[in-house]
C-alpha positions as CSV (number, residue, x, y, z in Angstrom):
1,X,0.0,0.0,0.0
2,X,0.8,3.7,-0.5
3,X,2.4,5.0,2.4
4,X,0.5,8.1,3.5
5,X,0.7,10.6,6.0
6,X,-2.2,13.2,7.5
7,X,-1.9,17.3,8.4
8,X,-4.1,19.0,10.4
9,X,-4.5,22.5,11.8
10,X,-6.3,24.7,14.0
11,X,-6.1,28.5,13.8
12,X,-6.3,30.3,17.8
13,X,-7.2,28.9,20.8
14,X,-10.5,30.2,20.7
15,X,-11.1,27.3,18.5
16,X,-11.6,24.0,20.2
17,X,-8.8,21.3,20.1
18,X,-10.8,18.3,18.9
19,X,-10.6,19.9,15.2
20,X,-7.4,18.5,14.4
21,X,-8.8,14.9,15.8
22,X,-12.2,15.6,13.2
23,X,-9.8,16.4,10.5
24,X,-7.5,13.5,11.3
25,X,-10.3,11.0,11.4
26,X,-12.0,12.4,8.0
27,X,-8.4,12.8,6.6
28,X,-7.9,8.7,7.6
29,X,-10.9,7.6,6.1
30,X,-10.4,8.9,2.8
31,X,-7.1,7.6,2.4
32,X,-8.5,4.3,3.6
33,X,-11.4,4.6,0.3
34,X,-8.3,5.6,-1.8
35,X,-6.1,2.3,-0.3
36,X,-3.5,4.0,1.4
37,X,-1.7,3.2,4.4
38,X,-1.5,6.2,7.0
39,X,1.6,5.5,8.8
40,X,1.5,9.3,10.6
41,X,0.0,12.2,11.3
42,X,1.1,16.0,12.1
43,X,-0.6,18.5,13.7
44,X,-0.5,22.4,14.5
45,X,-2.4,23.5,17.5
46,X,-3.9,27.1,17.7
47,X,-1.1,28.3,15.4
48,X,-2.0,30.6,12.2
49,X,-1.7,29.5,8.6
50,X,0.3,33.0,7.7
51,X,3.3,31.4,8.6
52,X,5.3,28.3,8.2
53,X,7.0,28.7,11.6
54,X,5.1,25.8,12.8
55,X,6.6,22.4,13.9
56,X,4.1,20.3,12.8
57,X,4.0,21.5,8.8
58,X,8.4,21.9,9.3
59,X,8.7,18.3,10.7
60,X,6.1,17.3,8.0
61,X,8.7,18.7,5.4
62,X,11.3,17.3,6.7
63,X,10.4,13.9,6.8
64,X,9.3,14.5,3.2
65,X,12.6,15.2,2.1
66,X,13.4,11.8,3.9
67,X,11.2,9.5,1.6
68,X,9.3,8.3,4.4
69,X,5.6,8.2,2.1
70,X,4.5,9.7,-1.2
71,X,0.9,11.2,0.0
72,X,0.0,14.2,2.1
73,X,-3.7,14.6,3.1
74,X,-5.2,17.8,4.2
75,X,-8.8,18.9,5.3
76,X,-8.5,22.0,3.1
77,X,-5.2,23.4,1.1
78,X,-5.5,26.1,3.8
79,X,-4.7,23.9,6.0
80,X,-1.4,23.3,4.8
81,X,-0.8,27.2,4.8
82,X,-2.9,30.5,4.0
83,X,0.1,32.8,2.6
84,X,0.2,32.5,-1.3
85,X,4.1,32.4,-1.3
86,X,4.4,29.5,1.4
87,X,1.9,27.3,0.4
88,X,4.0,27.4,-3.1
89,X,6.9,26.8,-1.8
90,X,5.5,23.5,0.0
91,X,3.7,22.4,-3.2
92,X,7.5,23.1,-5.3
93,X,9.5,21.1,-2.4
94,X,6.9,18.0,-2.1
95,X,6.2,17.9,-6.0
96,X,10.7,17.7,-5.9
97,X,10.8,15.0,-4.0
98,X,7.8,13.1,-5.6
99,X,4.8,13.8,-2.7
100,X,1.4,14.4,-3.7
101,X,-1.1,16.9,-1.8
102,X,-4.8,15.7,-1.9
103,X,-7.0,17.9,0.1
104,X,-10.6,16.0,0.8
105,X,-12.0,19.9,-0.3
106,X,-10.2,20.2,-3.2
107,X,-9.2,16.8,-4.2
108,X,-5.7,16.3,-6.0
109,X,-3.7,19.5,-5.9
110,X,-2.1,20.9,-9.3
111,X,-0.5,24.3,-10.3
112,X,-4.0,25.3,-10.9
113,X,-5.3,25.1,-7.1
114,X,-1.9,26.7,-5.8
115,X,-2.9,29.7,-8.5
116,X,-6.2,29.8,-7.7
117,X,-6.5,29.2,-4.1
118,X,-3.5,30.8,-3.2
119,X,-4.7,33.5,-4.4
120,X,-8.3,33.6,-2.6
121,X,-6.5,32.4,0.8
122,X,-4.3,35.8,0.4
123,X,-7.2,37.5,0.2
124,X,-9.1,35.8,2.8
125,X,-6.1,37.0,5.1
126,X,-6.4,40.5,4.5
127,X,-9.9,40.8,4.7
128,X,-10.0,39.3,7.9
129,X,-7.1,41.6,9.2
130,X,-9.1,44.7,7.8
131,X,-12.4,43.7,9.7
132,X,-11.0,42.9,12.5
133,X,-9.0,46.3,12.6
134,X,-12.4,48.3,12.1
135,X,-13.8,46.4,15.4
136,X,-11.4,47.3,17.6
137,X,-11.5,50.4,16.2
138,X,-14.7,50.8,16.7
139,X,-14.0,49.3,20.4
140,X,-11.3,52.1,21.3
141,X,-13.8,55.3,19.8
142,X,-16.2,53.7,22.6
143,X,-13.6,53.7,24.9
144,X,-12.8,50.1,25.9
145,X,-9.6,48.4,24.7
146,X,-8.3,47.3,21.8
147,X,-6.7,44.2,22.9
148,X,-4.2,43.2,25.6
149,X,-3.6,44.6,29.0
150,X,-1.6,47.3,30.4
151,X,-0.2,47.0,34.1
152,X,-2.1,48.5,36.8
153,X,-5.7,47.6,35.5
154,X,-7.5,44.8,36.1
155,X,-10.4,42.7,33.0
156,X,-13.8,43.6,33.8
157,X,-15.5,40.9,32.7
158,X,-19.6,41.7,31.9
159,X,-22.0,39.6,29.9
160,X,-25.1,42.5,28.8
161,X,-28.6,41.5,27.7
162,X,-28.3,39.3,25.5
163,X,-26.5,36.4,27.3
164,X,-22.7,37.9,25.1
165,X,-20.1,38.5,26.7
166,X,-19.2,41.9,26.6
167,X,-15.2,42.8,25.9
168,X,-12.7,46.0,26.5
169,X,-13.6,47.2,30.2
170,X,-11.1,47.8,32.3
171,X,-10.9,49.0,35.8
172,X,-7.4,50.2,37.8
173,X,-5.9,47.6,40.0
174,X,-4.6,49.8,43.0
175,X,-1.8,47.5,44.2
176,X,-0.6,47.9,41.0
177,X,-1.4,51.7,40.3
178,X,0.7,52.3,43.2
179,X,3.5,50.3,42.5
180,X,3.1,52.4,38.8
181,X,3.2,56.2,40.8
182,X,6.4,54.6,42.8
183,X,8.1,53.9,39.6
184,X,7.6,57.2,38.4
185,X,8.3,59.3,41.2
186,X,11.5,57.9,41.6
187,X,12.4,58.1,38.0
188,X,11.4,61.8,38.2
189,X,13.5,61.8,41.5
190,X,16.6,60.9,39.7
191,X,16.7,57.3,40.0
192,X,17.8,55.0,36.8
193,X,15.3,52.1,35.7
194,X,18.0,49.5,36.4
195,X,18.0,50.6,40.2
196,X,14.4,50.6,40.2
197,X,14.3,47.2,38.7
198,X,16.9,45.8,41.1
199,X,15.1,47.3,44.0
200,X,11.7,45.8,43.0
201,X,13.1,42.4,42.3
202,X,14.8,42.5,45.9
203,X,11.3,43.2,47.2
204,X,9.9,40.6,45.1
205,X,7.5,42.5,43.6
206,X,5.9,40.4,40.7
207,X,6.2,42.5,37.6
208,X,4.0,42.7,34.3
209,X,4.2,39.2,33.4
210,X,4.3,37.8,36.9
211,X,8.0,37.6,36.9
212,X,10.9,39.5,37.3
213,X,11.6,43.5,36.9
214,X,14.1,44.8,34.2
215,X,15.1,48.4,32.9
216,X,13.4,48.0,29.5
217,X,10.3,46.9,31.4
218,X,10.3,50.7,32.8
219,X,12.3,52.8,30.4
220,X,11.0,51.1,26.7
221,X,11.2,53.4,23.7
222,X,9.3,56.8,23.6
223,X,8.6,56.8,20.6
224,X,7.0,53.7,20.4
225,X,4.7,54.1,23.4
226,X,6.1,51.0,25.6
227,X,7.5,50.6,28.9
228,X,5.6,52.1,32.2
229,X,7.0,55.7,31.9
230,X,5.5,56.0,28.7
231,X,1.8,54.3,29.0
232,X,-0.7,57.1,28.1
233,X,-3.4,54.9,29.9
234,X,-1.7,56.0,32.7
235,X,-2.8,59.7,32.2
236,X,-6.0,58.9,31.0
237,X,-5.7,58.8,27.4
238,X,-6.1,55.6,25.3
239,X,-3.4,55.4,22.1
240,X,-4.7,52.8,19.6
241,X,-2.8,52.0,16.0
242,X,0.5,53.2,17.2
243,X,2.3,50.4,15.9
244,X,1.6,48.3,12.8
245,X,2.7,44.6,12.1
246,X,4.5,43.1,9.2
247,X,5.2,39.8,8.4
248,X,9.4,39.1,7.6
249,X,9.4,37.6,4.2
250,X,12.3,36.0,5.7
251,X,11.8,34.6,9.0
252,X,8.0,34.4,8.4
253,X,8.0,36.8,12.3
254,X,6.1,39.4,12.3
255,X,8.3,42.8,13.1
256,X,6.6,46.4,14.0
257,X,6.8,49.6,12.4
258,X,5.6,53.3,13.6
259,X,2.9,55.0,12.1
260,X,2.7,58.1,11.5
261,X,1.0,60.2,14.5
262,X,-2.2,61.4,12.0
263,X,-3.0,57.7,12.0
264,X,-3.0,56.9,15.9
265,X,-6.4,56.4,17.4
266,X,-6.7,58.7,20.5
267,X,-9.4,58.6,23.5
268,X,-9.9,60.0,26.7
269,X,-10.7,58.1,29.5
270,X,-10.6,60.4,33.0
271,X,-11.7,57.0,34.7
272,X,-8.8,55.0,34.0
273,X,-6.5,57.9,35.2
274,X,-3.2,56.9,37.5
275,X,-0.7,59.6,37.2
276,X,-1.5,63.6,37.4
277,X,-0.5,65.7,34.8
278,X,2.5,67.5,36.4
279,X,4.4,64.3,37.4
280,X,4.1,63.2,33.8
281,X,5.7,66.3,32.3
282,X,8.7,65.5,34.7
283,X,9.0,62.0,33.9
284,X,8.8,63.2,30.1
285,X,11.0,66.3,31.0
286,X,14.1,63.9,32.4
287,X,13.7,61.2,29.4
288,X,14.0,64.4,26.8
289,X,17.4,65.4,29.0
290,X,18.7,62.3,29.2
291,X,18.1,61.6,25.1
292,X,20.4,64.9,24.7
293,X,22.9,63.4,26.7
294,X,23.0,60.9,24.7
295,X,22.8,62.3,21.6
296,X,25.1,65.5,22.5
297,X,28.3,65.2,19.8
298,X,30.0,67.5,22.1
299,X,30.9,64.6,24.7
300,X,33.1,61.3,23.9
301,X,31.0,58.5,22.4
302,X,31.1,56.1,24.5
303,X,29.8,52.2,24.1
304,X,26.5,52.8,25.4
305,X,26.4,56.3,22.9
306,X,26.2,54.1,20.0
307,X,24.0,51.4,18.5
308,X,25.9,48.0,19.8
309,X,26.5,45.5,16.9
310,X,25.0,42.2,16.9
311,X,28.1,39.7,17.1
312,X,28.5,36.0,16.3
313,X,26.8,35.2,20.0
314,X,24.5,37.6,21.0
315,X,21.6,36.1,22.6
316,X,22.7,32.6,22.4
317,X,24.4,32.9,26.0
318,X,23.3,32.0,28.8
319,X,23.8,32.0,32.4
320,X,25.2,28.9,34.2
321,X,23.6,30.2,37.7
322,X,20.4,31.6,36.7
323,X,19.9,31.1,33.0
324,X,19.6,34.5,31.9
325,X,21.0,36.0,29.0
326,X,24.4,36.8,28.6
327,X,25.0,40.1,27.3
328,X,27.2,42.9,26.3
329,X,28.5,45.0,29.6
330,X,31.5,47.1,28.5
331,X,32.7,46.9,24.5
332,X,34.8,43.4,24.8
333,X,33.4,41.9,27.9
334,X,29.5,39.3,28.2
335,X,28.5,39.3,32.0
336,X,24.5,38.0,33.4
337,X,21.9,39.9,32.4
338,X,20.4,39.3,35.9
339,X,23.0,40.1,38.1
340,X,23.9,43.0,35.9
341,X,20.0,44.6,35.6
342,X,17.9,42.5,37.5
343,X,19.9,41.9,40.8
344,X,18.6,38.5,40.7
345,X,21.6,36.5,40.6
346,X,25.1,36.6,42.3
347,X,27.1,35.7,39.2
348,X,29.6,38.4,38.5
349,X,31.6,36.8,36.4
350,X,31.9,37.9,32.5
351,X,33.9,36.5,30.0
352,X,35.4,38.8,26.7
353,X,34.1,38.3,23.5
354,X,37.5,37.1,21.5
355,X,38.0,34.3,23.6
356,X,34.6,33.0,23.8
357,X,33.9,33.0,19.9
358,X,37.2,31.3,19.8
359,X,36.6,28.6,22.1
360,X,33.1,28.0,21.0
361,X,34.4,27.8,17.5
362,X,37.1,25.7,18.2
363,X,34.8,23.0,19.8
364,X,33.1,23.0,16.6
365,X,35.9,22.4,14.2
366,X,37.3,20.2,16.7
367,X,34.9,18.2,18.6
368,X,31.7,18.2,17.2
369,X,32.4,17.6,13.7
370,X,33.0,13.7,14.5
371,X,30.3,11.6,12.7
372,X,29.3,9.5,16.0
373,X,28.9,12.8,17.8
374,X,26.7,14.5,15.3
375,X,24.7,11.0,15.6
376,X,24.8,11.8,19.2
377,X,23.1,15.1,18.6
378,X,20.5,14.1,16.4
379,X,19.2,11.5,18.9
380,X,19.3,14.4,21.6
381,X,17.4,17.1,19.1
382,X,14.7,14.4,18.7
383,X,14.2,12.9,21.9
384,X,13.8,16.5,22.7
385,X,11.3,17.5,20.2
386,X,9.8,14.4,21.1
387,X,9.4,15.6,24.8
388,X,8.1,18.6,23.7
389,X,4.9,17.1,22.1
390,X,4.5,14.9,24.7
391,X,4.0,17.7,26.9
392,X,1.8,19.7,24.4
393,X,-0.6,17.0,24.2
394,X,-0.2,16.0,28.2
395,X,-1.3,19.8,28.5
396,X,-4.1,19.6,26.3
397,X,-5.5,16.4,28.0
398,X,-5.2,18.5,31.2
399,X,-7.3,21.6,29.8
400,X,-10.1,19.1,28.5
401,X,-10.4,17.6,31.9
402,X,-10.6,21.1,33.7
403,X,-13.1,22.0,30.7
404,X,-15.1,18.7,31.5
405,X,-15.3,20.1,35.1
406,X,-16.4,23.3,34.6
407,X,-19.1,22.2,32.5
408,X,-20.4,19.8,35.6
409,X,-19.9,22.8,38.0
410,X,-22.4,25.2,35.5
411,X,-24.8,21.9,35.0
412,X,-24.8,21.8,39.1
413,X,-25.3,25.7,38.9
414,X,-28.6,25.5,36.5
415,X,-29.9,22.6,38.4
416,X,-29.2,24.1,41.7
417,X,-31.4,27.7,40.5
418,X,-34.0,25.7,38.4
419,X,-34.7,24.1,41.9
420,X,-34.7,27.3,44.1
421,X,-31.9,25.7,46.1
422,X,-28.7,27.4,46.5
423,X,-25.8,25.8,44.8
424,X,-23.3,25.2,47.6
425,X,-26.3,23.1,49.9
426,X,-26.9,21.2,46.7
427,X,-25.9,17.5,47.2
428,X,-24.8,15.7,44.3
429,X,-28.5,13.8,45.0
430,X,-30.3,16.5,45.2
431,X,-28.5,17.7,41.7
432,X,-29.2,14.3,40.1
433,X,-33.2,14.8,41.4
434,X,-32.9,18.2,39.7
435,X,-32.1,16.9,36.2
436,X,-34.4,13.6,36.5
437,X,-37.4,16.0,37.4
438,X,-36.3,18.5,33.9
439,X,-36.5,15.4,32.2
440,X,-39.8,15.1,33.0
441,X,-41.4,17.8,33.0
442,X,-39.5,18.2,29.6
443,X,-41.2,14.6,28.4
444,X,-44.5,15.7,30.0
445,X,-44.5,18.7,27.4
446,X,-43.6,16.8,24.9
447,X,-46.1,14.0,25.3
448,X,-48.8,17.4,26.0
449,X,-47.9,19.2,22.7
């Protein structure tokens, strides 16, 4: 028989998981009316088909390239990919190497349906993008948010007439809010981010994303609109379309670019206020000095007066103590990210730039370019990968349980009000007497109409 293989794909996590297994098992029984033998299947959960930075779809290719079977079955062909140039260049590499596409929508795929469908998938894409930009545009002129979360401000979480959920409400956390007026009184007091980090981190103060402080956290970039000291919310005025995203035609990332300020979506919002205006205007007064320090020509450039160079290892170091990033203390020299800004580790020690290329390099050349250690590796890399997925779908069984008990805990909930009782003096007797009687009062009408 035919060896076969099956890909599947789900978009966001708003979706629900048990796609993939409905597209597997329609995927399977097609190939079994066709005669093939599906010897495996790859799957992408709540990952986008704009890009081909997926591992299921990459290992999928990879094996291709291998010979391991000649068939590829798909629900739809965008399934396989929604960006006209990727789903392409997957139809010219599996045609190379002799593997055929057959999508149960659109059958055997040709040059035709890459054209064609390509085309409409592109399309699709930008559509969606441009209705979902209007809605949250539409979202931020009412005053509610346009995705995402600041720090200092809690979800509101409201569900209006009609049973909906209702989205964008916002309300100010005031553990946080304060933490947000100390950080800007003592930037406007003098005090650099990286000492305001380090102090926070001492006092174990969780930051934004429930871990650890750092300068860009409270510093970012102006001109951009990130980092604490320059969050508008935070004065009562809600920025919307200050950046825009574009996909690397490279990487397949998605990088961000300014737009122009005539483009920017502003609202007021008084009730989301944190900071008064005059601190502001210090906090912006300090970060305009400081920015002509830096840029005056008058003074010896320094290293940190410059844009720093990426070099052979930048941001593939890490930290034996801690595992944060290595990186560039003084023009020669790596040291610990975390001991250096953070204060959360003790490790000190830094290490110049010649002589760790060098030694890295030479372990290369000289070590790992042995033919049983490279076999060594690739077990490694895929009893890694391996792990990984194992986890993933560990995770996923996880989720559906917790989902499963939800779902009891709002059947006890309707039981428990349909009955008049209140739901924590419901026994699980009482909640089983509450469904049997809706069952027959909802025969009785049945048997009446």
């Amino acid at each position: 028989m035919i060896p076969a293989v099956i890909y599947a794909r789900y978009s966001t996590d708003m979706q629900s998981a048990s796609s993939v297994e409905d597209q597997i098992r329609l995927c399977a029984e097609r190939a079994a009316r066709e005669g093939m033998a599906v010897t495996q299947h790859y799957a992408d959960h709540g990952i986008s088909g704009a890009s081909l930075m997926r591992p299921g779809i990459q290992q999928l290719l990879q094996d291709a390239m291998a010979g391991k079977f000649q068939v590829v079955f798909a629900e739809a062909l965008d399934r396989v990919s929604r960006d006209q140039e990727d789903i392409a260049a997957v139809f010219k590499w599996l045609s190379f190497v002799g593997v055929q596409i057959i999508t149960l929508s659109e059958g055997a795929i040709s040059e035709l349906h890459i054209g064609l469908k390509g085309t409409m998938n592109a399309l699709f894409l930008k559509d969606l993008s441009d209705k979902t930009r209007r809605g949250l545009r539409g979202r931020v002129e009412a005053g509610k948010s346009g995705g995402g979360n600041s720090y200092g401000y809690d979800v509101v979480r409201k569900i209006n007439v009609a049973g909906e959920p209702e989205r964008g409400d916002r309300k100010i956390n005031e553990d946080q809010a304060d933490i947000v007026r100390r950080i800007f009184n003592e930037y406007a007091a003098g005090t650099s981010p990286r000492v305001i980090a380090k102090t926070l981190n001492a006092e174990h103060v969780p930051g934004p994303t429930g871990k650890t402080w750092g300068p860009s956290t409270i510093h970012g970039n102006k001109d951009r609109g990130t980092g604490i000291l320059n969050n508008e919310l935070y004065i009562g005025r809600l920025v919307w379309n200050h950046l825009r995203y574009v996909k690397d035609p490279e990487t397949g990332k998605r990088l961000s670019r300014l737009n122009p300020a005539d483009q920017w979506i502003v609202q007021d919002v008084p009730h989301l206020r944190i900071i008064d205006d005059d601190l502001w205007q210090k906090v912006k007064a300090r970060q305009d000095a400081t920015a002509l320090g830096k840029h005056d020509k008058s003074k010896a450039e320094g290293f940190w007066d410059r844009r720093r160079p990426r070099f052979l290892l930048s941001g593939l170091i890490k930290c034996g103590c801690c595992g944060s990033t290595f990186v560039k203390i003084s023009q020669q020299h790596f040291g610990c990210a975390g001991a250096r800004n953070k204060g959360t580790c003790e490790n000190k020690r830094t290490i110049r730039r010649d002589v760790l290329e060098a030694s890295v390099l030479n372990g290369l050349q000289y070590r790992l370019m042995d033919d049983k250690l490279l076999a060594v590796f690739c077990e490694e890399y895929t009893r890694h990968v391996n792990a990984l997925r194992m986890s993933e779908s560990g995770n996923r069984a996880k989720d559906e349980a917790r989902l499963q008990r939800v779902v009891r805990e709002l059947d006890r909930m309707i039981d428990a009000i349909c009955d008049g009782v209140p739901a924590e003096r419901q026994g699980p007797h009482d909640r089983a007497g509450g469904r049997a009687r809706g069952d027959r009062e909802a025969a009785g009408s049945r048997a009446q109409g």
